[in-house]
C-alpha positions in Angstrom: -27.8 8.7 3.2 -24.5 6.4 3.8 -23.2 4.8 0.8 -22.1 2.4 3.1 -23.7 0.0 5.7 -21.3 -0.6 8.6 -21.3 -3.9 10.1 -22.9 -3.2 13.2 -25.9 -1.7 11.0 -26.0 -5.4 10.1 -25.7 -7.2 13.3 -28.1 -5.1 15.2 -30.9 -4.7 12.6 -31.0 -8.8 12.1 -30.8 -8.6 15.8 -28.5 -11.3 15.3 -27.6 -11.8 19.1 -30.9 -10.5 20.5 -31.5 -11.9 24.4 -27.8 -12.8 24.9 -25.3 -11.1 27.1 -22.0 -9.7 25.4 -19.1 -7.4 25.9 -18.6 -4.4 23.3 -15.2 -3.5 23.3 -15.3 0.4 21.6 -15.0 4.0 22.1 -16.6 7.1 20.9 -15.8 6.6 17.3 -18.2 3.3 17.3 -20.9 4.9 15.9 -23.5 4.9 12.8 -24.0 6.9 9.7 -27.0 8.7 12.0 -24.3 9.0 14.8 -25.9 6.3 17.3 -23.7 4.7 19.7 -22.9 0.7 19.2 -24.3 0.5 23.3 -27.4 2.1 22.6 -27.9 0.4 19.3 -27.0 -2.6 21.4 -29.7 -2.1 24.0 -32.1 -1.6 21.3 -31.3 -4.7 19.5 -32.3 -6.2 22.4 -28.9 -7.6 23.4 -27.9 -6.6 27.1 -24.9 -5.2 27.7 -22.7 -6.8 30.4 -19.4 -5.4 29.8 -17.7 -2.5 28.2 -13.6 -2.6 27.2 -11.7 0.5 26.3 -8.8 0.2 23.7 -6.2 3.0 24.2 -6.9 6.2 25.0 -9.9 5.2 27.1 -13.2 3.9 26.3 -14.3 8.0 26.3 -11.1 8.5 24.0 -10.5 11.5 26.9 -6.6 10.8 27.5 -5.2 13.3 25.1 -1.5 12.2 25.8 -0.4 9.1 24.4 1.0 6.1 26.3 -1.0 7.2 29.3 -3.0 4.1 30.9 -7.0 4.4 31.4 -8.3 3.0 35.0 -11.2 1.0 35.2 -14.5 2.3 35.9 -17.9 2.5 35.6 -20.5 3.8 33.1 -22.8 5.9 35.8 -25.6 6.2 32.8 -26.2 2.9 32.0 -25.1 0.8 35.3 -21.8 -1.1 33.5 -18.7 -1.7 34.1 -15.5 -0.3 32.1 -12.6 -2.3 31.5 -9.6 -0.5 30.4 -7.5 -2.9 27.9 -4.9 0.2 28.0 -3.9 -0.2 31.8 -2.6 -3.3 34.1 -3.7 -5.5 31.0 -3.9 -5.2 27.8 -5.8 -8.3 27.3 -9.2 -9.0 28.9 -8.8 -11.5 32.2 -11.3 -14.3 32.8 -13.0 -12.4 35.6 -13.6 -9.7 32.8 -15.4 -12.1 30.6 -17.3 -14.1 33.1 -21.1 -13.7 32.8 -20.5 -12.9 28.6 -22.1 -14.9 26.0 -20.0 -13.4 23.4 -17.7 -10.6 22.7 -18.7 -7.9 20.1 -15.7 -5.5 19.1 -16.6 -2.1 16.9 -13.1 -0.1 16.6 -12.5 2.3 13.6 -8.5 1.5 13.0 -6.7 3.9 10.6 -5.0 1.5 8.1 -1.6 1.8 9.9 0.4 -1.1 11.1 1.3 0.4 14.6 -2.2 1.4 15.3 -2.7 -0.4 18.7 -6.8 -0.9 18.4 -6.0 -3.8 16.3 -3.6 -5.2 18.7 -6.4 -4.8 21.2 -9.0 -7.1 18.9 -5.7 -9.8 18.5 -5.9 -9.7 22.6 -9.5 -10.3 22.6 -9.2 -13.2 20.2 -6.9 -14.6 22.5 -8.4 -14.4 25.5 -11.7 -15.3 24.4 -10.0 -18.5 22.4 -8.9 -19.6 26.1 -12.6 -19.1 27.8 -14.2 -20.6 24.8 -16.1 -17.1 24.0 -17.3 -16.3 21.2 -16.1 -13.4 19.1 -18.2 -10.7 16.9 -16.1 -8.2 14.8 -18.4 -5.2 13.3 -16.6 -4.2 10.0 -15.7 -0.9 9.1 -13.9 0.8 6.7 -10.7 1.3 6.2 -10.5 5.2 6.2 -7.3 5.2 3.9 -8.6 2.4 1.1 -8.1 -0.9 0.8 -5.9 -0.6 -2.3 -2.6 0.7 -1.6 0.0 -1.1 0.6 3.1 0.1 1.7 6.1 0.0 3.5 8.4 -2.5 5.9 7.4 -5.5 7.0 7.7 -6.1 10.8 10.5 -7.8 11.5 11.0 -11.0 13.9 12.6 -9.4 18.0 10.7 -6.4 17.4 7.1 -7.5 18.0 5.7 -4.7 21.0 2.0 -3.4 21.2 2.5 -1.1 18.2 3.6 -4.6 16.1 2.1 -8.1 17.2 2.8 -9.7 13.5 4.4 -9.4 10.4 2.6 -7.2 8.4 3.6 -4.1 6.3 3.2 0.1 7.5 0.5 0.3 5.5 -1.5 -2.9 5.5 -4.6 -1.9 3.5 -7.0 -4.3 5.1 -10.5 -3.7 6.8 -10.6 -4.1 11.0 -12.4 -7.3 9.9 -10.3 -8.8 7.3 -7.1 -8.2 9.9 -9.5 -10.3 12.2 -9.7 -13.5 10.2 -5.7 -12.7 9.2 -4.8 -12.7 12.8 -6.7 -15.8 14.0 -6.2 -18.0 11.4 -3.3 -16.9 10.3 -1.4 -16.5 12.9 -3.0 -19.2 15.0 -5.0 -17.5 17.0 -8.1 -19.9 17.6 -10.9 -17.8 18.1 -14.8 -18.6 17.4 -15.0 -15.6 15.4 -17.3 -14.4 13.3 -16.3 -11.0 10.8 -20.0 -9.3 10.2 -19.4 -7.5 6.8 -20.4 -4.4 5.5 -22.4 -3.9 2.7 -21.7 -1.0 0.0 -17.9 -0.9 0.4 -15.4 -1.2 -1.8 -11.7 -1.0 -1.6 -10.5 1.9 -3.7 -13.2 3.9 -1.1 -11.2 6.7 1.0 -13.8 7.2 4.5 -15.2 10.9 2.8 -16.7 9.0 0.3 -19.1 6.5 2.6 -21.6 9.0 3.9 -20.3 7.9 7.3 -19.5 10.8 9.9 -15.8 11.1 10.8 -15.3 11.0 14.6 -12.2 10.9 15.9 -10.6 7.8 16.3 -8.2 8.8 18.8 -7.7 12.1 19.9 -4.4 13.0 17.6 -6.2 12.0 14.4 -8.8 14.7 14.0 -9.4 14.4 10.3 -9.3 12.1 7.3 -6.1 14.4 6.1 -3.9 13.1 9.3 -5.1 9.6 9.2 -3.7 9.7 5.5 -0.1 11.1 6.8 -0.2 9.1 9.6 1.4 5.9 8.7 4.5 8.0 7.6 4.7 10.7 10.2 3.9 8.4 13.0 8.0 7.8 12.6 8.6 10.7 14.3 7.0 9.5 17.5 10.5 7.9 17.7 12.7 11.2 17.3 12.9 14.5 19.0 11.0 16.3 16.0 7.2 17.7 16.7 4.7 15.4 15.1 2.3 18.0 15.7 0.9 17.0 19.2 -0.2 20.1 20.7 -1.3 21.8 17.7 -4.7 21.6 15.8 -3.0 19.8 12.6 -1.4 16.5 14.3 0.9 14.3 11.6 -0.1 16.6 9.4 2.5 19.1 10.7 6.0 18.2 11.9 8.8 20.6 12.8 11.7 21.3 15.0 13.3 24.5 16.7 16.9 23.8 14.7 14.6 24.2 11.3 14.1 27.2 9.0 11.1 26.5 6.9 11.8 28.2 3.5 14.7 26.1 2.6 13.8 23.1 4.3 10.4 22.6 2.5 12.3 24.1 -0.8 14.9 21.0 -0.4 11.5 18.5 0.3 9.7 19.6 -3.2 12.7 19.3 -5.0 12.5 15.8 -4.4 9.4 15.4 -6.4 7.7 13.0 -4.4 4.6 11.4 -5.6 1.2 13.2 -4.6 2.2 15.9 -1.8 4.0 19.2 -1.6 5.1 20.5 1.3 4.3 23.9 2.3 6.9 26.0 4.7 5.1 26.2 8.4 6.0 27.2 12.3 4.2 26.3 14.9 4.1 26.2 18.8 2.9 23.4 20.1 1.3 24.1 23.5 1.9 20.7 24.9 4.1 17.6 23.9 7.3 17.8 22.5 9.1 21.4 22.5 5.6 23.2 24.1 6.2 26.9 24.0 8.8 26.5 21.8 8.7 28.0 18.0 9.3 25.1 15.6 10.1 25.2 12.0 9.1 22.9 9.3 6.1 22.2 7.1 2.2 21.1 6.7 2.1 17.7 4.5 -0.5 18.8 1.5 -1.7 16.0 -0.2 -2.0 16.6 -3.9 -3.3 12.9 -5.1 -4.5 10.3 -2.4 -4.2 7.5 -5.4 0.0 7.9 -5.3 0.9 9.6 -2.4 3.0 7.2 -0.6 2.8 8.1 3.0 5.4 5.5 4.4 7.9 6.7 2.1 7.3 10.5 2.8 7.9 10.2 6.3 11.0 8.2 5.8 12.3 11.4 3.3 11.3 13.8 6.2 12.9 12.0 8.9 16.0 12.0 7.1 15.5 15.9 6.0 15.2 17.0 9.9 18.2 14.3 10.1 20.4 16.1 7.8 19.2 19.5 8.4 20.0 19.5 12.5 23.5 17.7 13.0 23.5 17.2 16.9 20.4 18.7 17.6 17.9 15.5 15.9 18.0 12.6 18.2 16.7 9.4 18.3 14.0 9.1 21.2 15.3 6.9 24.2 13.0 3.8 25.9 10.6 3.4 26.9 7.8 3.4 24.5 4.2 1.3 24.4 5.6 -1.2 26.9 8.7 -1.8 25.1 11.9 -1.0 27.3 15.1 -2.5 25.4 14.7 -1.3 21.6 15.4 2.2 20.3 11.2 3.2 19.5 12.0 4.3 16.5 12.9 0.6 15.9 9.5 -0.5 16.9 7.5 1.7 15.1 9.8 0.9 11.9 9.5 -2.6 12.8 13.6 -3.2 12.3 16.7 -1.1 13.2 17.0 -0.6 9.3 15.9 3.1 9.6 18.2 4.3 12.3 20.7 2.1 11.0 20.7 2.9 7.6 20.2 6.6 7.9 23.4 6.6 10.6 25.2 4.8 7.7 25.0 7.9 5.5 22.3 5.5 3.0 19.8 7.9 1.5 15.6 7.7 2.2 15.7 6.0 -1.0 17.8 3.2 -0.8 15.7 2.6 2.2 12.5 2.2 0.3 14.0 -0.1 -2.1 13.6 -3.3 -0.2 10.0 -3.1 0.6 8.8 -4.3 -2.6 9.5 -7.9 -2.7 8.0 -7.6 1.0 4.9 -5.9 -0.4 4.7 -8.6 -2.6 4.6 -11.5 -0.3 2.1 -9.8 2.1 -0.2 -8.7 -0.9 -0.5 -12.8 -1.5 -1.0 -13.6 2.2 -3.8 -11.0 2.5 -5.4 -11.9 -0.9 -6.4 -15.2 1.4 -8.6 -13.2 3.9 -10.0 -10.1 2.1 -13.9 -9.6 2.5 -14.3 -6.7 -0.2 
């Protein structure tokens, strides 16, 4: 039995919106601990489902490929429509929303700033703050705890759809708690309501809930690469594999120019806190060098409670740095709508990576300056958390 009670367990057996109308924005990972989909819970409630909206990926999560836009559709089996909030808008329109009593929105996130489901709830808020609808967030876990936060804050003239607001790598907050963040916060305005779980509690890690793990999206297949993510998601901005293509994505990273041995030999030395890093090649069969034999390691976490993930990826970026002169290359614009700044800028949330790494500064002179910015976000987010 689940050792924790999602919010949608919540809303739907207090039937809380029973005879109303509402749109459920969500995609296969919206589920319950006895793997019931939040539609069909929602028709059971007794709530009629008028609209569907799809974050990235699709509202089927069946676009394997990132920054690929979802069309519109139609949900054959149960006679609805499907909006895509990953295509010609990102943000639902008042057509989408006309006929909706409220708008419900179940999305597992992953704890990581540039995650772009959370981006799509901050659009929902928005839009449904300017039709006067109101808003229903389901709570869920956050899969990585709700203790640890970590890395750079986004910085102001980098904001994109990876990074709407200021808020660290690793933020360490709920889907929910980000919801009351975001609109009151930041302004936002919504008629929101944040249904809670029950059972949760913040130094939880998702194998511990009794919950099933379905994939949020389809590169995060497993608790292990959610945990790696919100460091290895750098490399999204280079020319070295994150592991797309393989069976382990974030979880392995490599690059033709690497030999293994000494590379992950190099990494250990380094004694970072709760990982080792074991010597791997892999051929990604689609992505970035498919077909091609790439060298570099599998991220083993040794202890969730200090592995820092943010700074781990900043120390491997720089090793593939350091160990291909002209071969490692930062990746060129585009990237998730954003067509003037370098991505790795984006995802970073400031050019101080790139910049500081190109200035011969080392991975840890880097990490130094996130602590007073910790700091202030840990006091902005005592204000709004649930658990």
């Amino acid at each position: 039995m689940a050792a924790v009670t999602l919010g949608s367990d919540v809303l739907f057996d207090r039937s809380l919106l029973r005879g109303r109308t509402i749109g459920l924005v969500c995609n296969p990972a919206s589920i319950d601990a006895h793997v019931r989909h939040v539609i069909d819970r929602a028709e059971g409630a007794g709530i009629h489902v008028g609209a569907i909206f799809g974050p990235q990926h699709g509202f089927r999560s069946d676009l394997q490929e990132n920054m690929i836009e979802s069309p519109h559709g139609d949900d054959a089996d149960r006679g609805v429509r499907v909006y895509s909030l990953y295509s010609d808008t990102r943000i639902p329109t008042k057509d989408m929303l006309a006929g909706l009593d409220a708008l419900v929105i179940d999305l597992q996130d992953v704890g990581t700033r540039i995650y772009t489901y959370i981006y799509t709830m901050a659009n929902c808020l928005t839009a449904a703050a300017a039709h006067g609808i109101p808003v229903v967030v389901c709570d869920r876990p956050n899969p990585i705890g709700g203790v640890q936060v970590e890395g750079p804050m986004l910085q102001p003239g980098f904001t994109s759809f990876v990074g709407q607001y200021p808020i660290p790598m690793r933020h360490g907050m709920t889907i929910g708690e980000l919801a009351r963040l975001f609109n009151e916060h930041f302004h936002i305005g919504a008629k929101l309501e944040v249904v809670a779980m029950q059972g949760w509690s913040r130094d939880q890690y998702f194998d511990s809930t009794g919950l099933p793990w379905v994939l949020p999206s389809p590169n995060l297949p497993t608790l292990d690469s959610a945990l790696v993510y919100p460091g290895t998601v750098l490399f999204e901005g280079t020319n070295v594999s994150e592991g797309r293509g393989t069976t382990k994505p974030f979880e392995l990273c490599g690059a033709p120019w690497v030999s293994p041995e000494p590379f992950c030999q190099a990494l250990n030395l380094r004694g970072l806190p709760g990982v080792v890093f074991r010597p791997h090649a892999f051929e990604p069969v689609f992505h970035k060098h498919a077909a091609a034999l790439c060298g570099g390691c599998q991220i083993h976490i040794t202890d969730r409670t200090t592995f820092r993930p943010v700074e781990t990826g900043v120390a491997l970026v720089a090793a593939f740095r350091d160990a291909g002169p002209g071969q490692f290359a930062w990746r060129e614009p585009p990237y998730e709508y954003e067509y003037d700044h370098a991505p790795i800028d984006i995802l970073y949330g400031s050019p101080a990576l790139r910049e500081g790494l190109e200035a011969g500064r080392t991975a840890h002179d880097l990490v130094q300056p996130w602590a007073d910015e910790v700091a202030s976000f840990e006091l902005l987010r005592r204000q709004y958390l649930l658990y």
